[in-house]
Each structure stands twice: as C-alpha cells, then as structure tokens.
Biopython code that builds the backbone (N, CA, C, O; Angstrom):
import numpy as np
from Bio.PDB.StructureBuilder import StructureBuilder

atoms = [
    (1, "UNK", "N", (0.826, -1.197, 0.000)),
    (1, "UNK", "CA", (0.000, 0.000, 0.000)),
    (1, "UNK", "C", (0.869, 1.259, 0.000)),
    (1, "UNK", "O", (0.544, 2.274, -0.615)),
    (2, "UNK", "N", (1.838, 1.158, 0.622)),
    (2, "UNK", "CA", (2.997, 2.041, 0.867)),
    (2, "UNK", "C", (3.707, 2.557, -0.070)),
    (2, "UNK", "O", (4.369, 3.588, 0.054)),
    (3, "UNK", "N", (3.567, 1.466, -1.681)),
    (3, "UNK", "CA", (4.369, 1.767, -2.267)),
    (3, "UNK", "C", (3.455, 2.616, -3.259)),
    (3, "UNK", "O", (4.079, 3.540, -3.780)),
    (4, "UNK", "N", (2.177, 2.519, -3.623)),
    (4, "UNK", "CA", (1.229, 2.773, -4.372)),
    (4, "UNK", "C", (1.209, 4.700, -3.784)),
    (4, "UNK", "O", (1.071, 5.615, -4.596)),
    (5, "UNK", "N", (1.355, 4.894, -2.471)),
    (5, "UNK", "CA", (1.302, 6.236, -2.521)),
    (5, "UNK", "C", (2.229, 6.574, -2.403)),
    (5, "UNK", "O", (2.005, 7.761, -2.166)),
    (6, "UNK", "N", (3.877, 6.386, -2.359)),
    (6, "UNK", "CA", (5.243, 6.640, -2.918)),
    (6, "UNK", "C", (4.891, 7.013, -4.471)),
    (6, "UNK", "O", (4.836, 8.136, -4.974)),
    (7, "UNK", "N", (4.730, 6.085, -4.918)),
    (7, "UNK", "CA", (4.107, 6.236, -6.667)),
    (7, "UNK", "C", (3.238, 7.048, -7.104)),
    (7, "UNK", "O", (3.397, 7.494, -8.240)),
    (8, "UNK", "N", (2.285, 7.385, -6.451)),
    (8, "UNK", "CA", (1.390, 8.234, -7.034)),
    (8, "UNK", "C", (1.551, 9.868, -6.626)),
    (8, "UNK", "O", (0.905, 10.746, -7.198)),
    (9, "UNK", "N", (2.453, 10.109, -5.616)),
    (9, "UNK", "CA", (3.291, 11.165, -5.397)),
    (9, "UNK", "C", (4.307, 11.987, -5.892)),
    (9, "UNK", "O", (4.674, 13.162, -5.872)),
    (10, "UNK", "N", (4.779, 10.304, -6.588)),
    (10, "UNK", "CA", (6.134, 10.427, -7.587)),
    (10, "UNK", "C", (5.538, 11.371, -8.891)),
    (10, "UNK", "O", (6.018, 12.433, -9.290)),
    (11, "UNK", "N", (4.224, 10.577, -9.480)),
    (11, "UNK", "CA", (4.099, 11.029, -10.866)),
    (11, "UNK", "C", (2.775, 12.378, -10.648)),
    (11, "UNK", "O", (2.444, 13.115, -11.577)),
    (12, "UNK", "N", (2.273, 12.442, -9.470)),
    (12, "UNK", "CA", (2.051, 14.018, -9.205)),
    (12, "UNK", "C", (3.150, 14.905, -9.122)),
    (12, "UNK", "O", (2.876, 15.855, -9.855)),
    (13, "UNK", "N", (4.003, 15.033, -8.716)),
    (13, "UNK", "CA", (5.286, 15.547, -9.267)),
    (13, "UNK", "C", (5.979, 15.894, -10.615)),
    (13, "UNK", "O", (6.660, 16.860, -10.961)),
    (14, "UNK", "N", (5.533, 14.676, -11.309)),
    (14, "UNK", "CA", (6.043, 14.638, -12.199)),
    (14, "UNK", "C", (5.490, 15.339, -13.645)),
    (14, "UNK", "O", (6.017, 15.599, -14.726)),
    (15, "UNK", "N", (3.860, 15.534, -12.944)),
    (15, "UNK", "CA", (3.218, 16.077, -14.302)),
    (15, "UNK", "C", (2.784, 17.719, -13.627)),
    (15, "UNK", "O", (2.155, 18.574, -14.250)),
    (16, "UNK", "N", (3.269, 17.843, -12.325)),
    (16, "UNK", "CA", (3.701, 19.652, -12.107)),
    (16, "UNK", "C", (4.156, 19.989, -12.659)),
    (16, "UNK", "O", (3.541, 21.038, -12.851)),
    (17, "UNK", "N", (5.240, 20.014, -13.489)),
    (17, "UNK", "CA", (6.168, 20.806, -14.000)),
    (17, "UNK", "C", (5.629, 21.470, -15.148)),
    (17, "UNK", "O", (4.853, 20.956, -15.954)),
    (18, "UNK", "N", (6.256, 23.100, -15.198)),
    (18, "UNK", "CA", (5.325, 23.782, -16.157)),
    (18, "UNK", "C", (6.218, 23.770, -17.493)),
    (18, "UNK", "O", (5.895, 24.673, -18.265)),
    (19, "UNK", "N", (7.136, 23.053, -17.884)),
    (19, "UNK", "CA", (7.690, 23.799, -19.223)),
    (19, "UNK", "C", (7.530, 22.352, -20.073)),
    (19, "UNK", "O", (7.042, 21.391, -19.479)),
    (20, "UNK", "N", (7.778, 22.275, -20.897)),
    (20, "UNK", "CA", (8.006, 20.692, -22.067)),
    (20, "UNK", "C", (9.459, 20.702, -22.420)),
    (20, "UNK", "O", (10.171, 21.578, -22.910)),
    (21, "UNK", "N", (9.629, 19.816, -22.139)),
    (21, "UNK", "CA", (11.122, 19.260, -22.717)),
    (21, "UNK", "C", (10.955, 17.800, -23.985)),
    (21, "UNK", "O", (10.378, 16.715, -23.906)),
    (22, "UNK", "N", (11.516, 18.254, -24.740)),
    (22, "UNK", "CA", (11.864, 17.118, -26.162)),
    (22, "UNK", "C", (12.800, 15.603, -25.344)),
    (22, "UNK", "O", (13.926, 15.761, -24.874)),
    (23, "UNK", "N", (12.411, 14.869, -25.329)),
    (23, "UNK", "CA", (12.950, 13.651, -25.143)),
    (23, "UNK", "C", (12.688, 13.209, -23.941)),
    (23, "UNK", "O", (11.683, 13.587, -23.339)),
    (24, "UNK", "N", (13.871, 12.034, -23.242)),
    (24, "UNK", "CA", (13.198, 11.719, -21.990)),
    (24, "UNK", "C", (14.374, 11.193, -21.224)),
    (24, "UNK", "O", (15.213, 10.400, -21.651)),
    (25, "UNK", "N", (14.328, 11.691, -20.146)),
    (25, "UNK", "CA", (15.836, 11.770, -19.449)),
    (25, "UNK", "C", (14.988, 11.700, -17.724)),
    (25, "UNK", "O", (13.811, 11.961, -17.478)),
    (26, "UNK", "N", (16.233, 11.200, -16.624)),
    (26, "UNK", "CA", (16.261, 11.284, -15.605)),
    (26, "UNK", "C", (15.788, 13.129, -14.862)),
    (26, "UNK", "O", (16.067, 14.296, -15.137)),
    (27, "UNK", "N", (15.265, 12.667, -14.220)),
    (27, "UNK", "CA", (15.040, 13.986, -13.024)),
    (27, "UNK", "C", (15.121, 13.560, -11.698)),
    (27, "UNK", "O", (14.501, 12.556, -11.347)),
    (28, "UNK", "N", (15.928, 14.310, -10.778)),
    (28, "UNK", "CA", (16.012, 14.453, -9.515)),
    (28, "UNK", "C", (14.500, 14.885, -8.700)),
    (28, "UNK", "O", (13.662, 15.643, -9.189)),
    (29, "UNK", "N", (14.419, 14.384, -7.704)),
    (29, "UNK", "CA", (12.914, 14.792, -6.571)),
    (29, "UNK", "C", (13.396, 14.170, -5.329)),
    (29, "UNK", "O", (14.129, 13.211, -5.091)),
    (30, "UNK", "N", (12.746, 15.026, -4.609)),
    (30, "UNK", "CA", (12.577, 15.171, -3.168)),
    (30, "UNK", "C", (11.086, 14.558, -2.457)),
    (30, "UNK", "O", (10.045, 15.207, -2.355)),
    (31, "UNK", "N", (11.280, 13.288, -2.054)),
    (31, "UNK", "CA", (10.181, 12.971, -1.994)),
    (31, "UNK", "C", (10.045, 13.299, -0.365)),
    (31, "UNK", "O", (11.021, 13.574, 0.333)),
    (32, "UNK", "N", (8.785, 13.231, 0.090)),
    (32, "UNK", "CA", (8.346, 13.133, 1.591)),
    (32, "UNK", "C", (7.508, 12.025, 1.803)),
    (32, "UNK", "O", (6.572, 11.670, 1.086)),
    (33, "UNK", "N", (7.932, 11.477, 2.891)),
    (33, "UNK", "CA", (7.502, 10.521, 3.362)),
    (33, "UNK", "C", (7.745, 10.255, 4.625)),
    (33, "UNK", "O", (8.615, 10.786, 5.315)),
    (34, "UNK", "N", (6.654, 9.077, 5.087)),
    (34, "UNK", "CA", (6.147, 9.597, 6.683)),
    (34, "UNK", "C", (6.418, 7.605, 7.061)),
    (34, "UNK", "O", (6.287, 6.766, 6.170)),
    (35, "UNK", "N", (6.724, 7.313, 8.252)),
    (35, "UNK", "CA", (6.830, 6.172, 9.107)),
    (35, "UNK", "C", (6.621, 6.140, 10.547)),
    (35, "UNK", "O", (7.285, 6.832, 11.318)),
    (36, "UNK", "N", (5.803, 5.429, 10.874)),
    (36, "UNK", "CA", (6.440, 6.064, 12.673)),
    (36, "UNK", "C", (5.814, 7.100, 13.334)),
    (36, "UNK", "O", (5.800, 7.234, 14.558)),
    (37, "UNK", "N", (5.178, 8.002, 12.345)),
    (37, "UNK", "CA", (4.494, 9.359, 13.075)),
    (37, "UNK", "C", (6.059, 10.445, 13.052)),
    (37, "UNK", "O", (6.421, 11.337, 13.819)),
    (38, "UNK", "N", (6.718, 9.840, 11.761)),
    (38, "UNK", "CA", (8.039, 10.270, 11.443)),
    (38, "UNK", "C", (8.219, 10.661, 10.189)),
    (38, "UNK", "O", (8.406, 9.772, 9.358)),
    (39, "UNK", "N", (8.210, 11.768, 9.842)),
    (39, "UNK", "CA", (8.813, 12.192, 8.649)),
    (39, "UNK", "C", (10.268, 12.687, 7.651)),
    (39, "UNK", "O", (11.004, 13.634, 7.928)),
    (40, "UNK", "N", (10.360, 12.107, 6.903)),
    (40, "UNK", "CA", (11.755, 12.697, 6.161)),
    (40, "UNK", "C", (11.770, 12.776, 4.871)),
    (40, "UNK", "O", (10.738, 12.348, 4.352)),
    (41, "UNK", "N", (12.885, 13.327, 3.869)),
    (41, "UNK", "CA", (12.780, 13.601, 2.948)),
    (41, "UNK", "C", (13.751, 12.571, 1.995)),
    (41, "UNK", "O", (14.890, 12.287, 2.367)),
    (42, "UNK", "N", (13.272, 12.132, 0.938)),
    (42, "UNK", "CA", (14.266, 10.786, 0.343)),
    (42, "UNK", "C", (14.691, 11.419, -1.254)),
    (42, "UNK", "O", (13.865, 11.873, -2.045)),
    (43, "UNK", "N", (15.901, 11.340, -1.453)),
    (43, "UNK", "CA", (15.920, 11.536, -3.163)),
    (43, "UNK", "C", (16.123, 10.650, -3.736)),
    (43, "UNK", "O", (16.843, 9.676, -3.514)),
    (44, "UNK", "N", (15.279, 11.008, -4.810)),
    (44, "UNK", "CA", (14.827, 9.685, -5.636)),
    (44, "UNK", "C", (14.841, 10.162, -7.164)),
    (44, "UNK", "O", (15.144, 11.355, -7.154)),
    (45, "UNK", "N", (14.633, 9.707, -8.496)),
    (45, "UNK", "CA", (14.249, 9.981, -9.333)),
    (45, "UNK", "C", (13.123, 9.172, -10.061)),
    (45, "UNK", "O", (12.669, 8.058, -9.799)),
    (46, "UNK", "N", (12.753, 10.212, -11.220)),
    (46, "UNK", "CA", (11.832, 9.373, -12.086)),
    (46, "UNK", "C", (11.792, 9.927, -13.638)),
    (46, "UNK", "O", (12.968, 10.071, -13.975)),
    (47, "UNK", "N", (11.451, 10.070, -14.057)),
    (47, "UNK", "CA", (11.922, 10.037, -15.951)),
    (47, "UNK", "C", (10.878, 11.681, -16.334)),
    (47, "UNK", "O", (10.297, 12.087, -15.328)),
    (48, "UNK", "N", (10.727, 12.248, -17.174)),
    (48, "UNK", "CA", (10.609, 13.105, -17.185)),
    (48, "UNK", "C", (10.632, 13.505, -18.775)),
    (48, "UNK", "O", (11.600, 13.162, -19.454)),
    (49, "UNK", "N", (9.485, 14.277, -19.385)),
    (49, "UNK", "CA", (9.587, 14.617, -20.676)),
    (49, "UNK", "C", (9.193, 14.352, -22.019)),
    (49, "UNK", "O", (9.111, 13.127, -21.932)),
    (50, "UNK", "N", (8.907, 14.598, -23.130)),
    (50, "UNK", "CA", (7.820, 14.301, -24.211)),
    (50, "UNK", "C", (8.788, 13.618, -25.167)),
    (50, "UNK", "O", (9.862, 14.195, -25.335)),
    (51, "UNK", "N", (8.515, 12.150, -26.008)),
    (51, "UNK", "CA", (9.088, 12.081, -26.715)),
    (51, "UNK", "C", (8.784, 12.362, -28.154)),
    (51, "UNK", "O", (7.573, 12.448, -28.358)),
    (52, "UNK", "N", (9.420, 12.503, -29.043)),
    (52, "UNK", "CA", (8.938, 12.571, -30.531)),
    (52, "UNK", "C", (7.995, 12.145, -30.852)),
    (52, "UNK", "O", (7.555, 11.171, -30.242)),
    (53, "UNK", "N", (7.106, 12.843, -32.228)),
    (53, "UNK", "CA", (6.352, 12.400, -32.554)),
    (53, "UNK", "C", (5.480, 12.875, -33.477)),
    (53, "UNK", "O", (5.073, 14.026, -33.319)),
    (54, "UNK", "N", (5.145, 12.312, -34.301)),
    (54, "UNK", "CA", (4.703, 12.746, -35.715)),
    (54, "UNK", "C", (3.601, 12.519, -35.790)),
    (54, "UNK", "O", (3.319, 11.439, -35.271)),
    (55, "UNK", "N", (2.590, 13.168, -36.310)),
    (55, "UNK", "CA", (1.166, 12.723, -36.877)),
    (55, "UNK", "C", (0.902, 12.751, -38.332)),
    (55, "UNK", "O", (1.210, 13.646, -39.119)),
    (56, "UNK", "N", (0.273, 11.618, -38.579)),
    (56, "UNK", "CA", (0.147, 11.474, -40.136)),
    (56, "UNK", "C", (-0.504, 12.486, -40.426)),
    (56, "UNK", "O", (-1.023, 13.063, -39.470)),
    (57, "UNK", "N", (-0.790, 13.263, -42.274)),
    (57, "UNK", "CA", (-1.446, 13.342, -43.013)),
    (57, "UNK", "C", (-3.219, 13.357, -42.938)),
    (57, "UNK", "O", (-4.141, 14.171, -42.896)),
    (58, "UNK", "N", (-3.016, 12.056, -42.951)),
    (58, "UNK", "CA", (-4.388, 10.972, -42.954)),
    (58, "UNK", "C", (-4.504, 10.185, -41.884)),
    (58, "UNK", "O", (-3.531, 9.499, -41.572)),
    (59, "UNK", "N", (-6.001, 10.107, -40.922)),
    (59, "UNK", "CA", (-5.557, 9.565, -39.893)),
    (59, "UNK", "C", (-7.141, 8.612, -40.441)),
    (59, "UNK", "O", (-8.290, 8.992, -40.664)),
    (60, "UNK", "N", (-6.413, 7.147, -40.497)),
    (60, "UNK", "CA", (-7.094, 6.147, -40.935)),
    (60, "UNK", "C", (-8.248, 5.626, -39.999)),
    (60, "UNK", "O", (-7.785, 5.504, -38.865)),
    (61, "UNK", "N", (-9.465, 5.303, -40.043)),
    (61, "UNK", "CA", (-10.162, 4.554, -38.536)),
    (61, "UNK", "C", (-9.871, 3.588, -38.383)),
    (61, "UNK", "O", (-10.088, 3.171, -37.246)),
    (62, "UNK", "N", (-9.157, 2.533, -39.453)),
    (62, "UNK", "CA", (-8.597, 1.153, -38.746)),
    (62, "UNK", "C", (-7.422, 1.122, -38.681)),
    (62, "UNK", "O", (-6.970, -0.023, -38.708)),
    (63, "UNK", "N", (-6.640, 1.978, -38.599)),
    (63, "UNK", "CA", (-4.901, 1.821, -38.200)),
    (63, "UNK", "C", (-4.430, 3.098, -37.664)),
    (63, "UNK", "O", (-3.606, 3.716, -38.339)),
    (64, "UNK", "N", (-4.952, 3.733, -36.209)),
    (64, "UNK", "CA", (-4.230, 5.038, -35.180)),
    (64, "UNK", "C", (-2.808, 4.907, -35.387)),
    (64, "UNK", "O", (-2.268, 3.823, -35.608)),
    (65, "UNK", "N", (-2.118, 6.162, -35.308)),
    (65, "UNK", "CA", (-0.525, 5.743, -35.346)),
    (65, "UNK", "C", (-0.524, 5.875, -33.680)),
    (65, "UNK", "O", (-1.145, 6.374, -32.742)),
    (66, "UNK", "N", (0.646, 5.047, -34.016)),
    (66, "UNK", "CA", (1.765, 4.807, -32.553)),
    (66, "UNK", "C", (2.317, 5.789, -32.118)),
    (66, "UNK", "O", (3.344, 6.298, -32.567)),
    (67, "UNK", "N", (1.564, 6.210, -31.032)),
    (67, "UNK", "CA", (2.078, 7.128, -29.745)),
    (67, "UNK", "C", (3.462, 6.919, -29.208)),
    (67, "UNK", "O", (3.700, 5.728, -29.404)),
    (68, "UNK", "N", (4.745, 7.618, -28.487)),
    (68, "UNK", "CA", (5.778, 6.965, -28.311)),
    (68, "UNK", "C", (5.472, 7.828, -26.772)),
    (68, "UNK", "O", (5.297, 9.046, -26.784)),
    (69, "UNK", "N", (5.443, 7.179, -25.737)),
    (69, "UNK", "CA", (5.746, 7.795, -24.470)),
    (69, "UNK", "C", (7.288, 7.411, -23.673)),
    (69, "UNK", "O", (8.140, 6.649, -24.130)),
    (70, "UNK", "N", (7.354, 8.067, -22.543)),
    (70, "UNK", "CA", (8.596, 8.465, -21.580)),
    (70, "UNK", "C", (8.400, 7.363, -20.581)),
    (70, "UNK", "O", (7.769, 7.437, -19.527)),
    (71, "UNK", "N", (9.064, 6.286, -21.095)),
    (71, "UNK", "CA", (8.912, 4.767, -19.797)),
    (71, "UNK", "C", (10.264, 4.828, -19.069)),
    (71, "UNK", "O", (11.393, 4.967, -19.540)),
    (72, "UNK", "N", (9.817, 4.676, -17.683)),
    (72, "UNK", "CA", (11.345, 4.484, -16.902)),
    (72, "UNK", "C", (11.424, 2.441, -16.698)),
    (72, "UNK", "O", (10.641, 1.491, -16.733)),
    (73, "UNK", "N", (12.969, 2.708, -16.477)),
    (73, "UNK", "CA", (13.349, 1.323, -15.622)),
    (73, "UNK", "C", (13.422, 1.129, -14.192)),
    (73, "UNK", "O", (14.465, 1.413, -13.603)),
    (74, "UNK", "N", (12.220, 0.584, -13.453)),
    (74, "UNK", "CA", (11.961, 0.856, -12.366)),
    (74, "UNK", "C", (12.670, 0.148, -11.591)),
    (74, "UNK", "O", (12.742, -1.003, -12.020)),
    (75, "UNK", "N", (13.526, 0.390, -10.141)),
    (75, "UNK", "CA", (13.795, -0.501, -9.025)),
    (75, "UNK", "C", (13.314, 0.104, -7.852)),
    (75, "UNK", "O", (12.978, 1.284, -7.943)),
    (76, "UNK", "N", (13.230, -0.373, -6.944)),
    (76, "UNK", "CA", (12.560, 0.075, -6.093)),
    (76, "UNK", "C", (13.740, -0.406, -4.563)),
    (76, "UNK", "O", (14.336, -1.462, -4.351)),
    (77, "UNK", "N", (13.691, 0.882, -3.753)),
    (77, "UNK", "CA", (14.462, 0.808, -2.370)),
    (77, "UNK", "C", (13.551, 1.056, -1.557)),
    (77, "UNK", "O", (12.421, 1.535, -1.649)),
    (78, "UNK", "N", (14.448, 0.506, -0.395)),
    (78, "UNK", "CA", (14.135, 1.039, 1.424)),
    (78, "UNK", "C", (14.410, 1.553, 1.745)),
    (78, "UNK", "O", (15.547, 1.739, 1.313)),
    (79, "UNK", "N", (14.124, 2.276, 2.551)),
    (79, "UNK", "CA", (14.645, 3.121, 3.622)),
    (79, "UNK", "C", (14.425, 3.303, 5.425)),
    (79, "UNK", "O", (13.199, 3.188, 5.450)),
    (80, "UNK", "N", (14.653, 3.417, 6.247)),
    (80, "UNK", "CA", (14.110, 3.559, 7.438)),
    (80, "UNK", "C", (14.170, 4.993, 8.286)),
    (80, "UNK", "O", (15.255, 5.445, 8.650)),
    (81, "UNK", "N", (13.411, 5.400, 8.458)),
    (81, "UNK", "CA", (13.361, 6.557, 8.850)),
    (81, "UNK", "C", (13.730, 6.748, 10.552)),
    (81, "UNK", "O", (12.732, 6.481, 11.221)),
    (82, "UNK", "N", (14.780, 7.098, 11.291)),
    (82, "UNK", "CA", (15.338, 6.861, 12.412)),
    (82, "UNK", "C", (15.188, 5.617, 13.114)),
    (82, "UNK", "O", (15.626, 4.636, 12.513)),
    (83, "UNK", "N", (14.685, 5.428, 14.217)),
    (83, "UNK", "CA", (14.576, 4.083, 14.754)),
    (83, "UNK", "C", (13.503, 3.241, 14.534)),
    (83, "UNK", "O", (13.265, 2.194, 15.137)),
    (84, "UNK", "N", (12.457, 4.076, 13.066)),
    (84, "UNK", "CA", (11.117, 2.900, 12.855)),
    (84, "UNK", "C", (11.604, 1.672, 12.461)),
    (84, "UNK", "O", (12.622, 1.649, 11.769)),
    (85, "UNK", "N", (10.970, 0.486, 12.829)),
    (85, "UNK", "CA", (11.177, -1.183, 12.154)),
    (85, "UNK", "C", (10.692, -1.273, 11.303)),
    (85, "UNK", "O", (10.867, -2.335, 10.706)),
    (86, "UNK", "N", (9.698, -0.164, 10.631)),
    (86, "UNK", "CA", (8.902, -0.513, 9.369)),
    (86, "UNK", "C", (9.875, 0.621, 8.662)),
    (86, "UNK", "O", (10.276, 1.654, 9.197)),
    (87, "UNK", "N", (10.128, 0.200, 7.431)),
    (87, "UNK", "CA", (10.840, 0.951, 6.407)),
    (87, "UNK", "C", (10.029, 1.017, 5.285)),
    (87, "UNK", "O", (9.189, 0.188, 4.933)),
    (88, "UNK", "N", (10.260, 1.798, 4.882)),
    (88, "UNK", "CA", (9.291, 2.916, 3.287)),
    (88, "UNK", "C", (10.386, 2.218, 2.324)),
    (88, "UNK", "O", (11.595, 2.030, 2.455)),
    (89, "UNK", "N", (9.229, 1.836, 1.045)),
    (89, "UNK", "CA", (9.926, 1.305, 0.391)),
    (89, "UNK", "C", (9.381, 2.494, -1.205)),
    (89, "UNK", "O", (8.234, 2.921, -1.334)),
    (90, "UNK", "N", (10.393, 2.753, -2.078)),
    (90, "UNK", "CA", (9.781, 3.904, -3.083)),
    (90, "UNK", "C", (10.694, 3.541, -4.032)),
    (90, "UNK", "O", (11.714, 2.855, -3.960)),
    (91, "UNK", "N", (10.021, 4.261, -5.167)),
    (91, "UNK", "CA", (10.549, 3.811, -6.605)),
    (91, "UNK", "C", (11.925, 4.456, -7.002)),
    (91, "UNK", "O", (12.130, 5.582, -6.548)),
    (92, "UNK", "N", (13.110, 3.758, -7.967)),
    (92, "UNK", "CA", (13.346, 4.652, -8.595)),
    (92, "UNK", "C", (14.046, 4.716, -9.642)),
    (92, "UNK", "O", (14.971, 3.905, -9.602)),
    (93, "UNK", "N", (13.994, 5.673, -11.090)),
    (93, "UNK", "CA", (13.802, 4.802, -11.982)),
    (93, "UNK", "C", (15.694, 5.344, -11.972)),
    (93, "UNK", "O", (16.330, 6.228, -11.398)),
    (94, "UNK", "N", (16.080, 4.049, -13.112)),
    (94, "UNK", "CA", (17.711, 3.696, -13.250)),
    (94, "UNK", "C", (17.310, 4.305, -14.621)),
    (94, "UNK", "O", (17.785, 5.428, -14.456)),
    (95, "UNK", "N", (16.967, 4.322, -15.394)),
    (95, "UNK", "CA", (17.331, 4.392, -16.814)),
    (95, "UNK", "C", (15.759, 5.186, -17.611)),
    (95, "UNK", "O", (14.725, 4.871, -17.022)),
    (96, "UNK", "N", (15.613, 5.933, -18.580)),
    (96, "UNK", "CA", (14.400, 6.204, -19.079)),
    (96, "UNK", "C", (14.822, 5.843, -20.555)),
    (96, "UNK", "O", (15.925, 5.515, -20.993)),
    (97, "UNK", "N", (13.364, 6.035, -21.314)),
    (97, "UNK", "CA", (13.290, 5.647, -22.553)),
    (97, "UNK", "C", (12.088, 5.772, -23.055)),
    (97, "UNK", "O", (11.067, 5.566, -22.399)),
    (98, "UNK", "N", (12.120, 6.303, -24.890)),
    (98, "UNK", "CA", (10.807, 6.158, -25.598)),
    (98, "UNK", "C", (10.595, 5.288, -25.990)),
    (98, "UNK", "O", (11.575, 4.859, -26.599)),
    (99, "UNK", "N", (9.392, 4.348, -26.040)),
    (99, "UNK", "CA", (9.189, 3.473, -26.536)),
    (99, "UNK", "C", (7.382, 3.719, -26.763)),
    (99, "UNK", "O", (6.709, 4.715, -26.499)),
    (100, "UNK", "N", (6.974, 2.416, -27.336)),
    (100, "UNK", "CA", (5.327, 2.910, -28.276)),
    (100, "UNK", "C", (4.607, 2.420, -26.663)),
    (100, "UNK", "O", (4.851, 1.545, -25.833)),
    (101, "UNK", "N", (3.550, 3.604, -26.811)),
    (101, "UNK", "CA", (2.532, 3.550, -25.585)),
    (101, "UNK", "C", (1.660, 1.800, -25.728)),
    (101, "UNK", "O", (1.336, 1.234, -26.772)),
    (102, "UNK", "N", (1.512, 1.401, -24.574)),
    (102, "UNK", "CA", (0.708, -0.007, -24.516)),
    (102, "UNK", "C", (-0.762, 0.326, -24.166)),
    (102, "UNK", "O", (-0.560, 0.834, -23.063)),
    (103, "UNK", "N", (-1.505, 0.362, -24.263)),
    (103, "UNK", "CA", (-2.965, 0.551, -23.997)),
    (103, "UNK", "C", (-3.673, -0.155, -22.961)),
    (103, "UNK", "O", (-4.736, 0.064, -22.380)),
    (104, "UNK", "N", (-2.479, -1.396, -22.856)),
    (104, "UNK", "CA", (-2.994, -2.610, -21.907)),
    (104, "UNK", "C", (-3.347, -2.044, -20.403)),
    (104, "UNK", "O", (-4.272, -2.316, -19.638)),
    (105, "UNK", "N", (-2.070, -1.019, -20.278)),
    (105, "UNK", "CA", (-2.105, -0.452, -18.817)),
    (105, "UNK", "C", (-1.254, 0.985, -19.240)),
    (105, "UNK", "O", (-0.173, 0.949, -18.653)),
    (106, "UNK", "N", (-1.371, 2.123, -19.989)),
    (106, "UNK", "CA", (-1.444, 3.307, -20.011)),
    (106, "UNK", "C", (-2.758, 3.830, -20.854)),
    (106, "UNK", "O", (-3.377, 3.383, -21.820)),
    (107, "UNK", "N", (-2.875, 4.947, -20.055)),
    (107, "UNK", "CA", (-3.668, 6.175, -21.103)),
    (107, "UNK", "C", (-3.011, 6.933, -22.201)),
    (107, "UNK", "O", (-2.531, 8.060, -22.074)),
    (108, "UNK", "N", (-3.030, 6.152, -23.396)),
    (108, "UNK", "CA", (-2.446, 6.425, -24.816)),
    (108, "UNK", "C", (-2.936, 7.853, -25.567)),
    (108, "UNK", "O", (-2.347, 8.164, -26.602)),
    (109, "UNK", "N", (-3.884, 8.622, -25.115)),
    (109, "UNK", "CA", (-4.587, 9.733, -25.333)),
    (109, "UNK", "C", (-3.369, 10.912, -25.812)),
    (109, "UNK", "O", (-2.355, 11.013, -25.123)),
    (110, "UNK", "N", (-3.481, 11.416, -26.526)),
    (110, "UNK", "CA", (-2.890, 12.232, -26.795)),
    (110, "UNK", "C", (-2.669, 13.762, -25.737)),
    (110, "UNK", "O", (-3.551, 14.337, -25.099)),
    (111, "UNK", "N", (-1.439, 14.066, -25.824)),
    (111, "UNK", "CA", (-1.923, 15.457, -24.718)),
    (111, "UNK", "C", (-1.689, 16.641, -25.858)),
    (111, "UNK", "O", (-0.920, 16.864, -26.793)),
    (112, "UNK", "N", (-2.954, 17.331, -25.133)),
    (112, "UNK", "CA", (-3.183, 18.616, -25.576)),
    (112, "UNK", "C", (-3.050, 20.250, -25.368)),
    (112, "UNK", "O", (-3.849, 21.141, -25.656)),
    (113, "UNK", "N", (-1.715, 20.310, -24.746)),
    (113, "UNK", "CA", (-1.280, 21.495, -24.023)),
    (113, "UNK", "C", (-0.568, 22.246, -24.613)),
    (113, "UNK", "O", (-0.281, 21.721, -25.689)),
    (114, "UNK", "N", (-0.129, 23.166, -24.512)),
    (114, "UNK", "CA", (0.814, 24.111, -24.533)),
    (114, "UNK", "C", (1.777, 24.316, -23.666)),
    (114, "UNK", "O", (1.566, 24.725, -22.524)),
    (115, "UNK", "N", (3.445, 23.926, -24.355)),
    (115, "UNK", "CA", (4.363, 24.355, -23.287)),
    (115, "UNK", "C", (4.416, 25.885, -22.650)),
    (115, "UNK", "O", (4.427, 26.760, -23.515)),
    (116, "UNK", "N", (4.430, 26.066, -22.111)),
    (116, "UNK", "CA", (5.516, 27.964, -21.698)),
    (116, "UNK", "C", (6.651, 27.942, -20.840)),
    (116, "UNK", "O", (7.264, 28.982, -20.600)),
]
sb = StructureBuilder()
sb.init_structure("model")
sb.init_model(0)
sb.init_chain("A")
sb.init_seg("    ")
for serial, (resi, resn, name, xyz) in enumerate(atoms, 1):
    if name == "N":
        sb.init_residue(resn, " ", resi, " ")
    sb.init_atom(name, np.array(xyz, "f"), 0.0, 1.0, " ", f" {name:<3s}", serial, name[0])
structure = sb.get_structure()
C-alpha cells in the first residue's frame, strides 16, 4: 500500500512541472515521506519529458498511429526513517526511454497542451 502512494506522489510531481522538454531523461525529486508518526525527505528519481512524434497526413479509422511515451526502468528501495522497524519502500527509476505507448495499462490519449 505504501508503495502505491510513494508512486502516485512520484508522478504528481512529475506532471507539475510547467515547461516541455523534447525527449526523456532522468530527473532528480525530493520525496516526503512519513513512518512512525516520522517524517523525512528521500531523493529519488523518475523520468521526465515528451518524446517525438509525428502525426500522419491521414488519420485512418482502422490503423491510429503509434504514440511513443517516456517509460522508466523501475527498481525500487528502502529506507528507514530513524529508529522505525517498518521501512518505506519507493521507486526509482535507473534508466528512461521512448518506446510505443501499450494501452494494456497506459492512457495512450494524446496530450493537448501548450508548453511555456
């Protein structure tokens, strides 16, 4: 359960950021996290950034083109926060990369923003 709101902290973080960057690379964060009725701060990373991407011409109804999103290589650590026995365990990614969005388990939707 612990790790699910490590994670979902991580990538609220991750979609704060106000500017767009071309490709997809490591970022540094400061996560917070609590044990014990104990809090501290852990650095961690997670991947960060838009990858390429082209839209056809012609956009066919039986063949969408391939979305390419920003996938990290996840491992995941512990930590213990002073003398708690329970240790926080949180993500973090080693390596990022574009590769084609899966539908199986992402939202492939296109985003529709504007950098500034």
């Amino acid at each position: 359960m612990m790790q699910l709101v490590v994670m979902a902290t991580l990538l609220v973080l991750a979609g704060a950021s106000k500017h767009c960057s071309l490709g997809c690379s490591l970022k540094n964060y400061k996560l917070e996290v609590k044990s014990c009725d104990k809090t501290a701060f852990i650095n961690t990373t997670s991947c960060e950034g838009q990858c390429y991407q082209e839209d056809p011409v012609y956009h066919s109804p039986k063949e969408q083109p391939t979305q390419n999103v920003c996938f990290a290589n996840w491992t995941y650590e512990e930590k213990h926060i002073g003398s708690c026995p329970f240790g926080v365990t949180y993500p973090v990614a080693k390596s990022c990369m574009c590769a084609s969005c899966k539908q199986s388990y992402t939202d492939c939707d296109r985003l529709n923003r504007s950098c500034s």
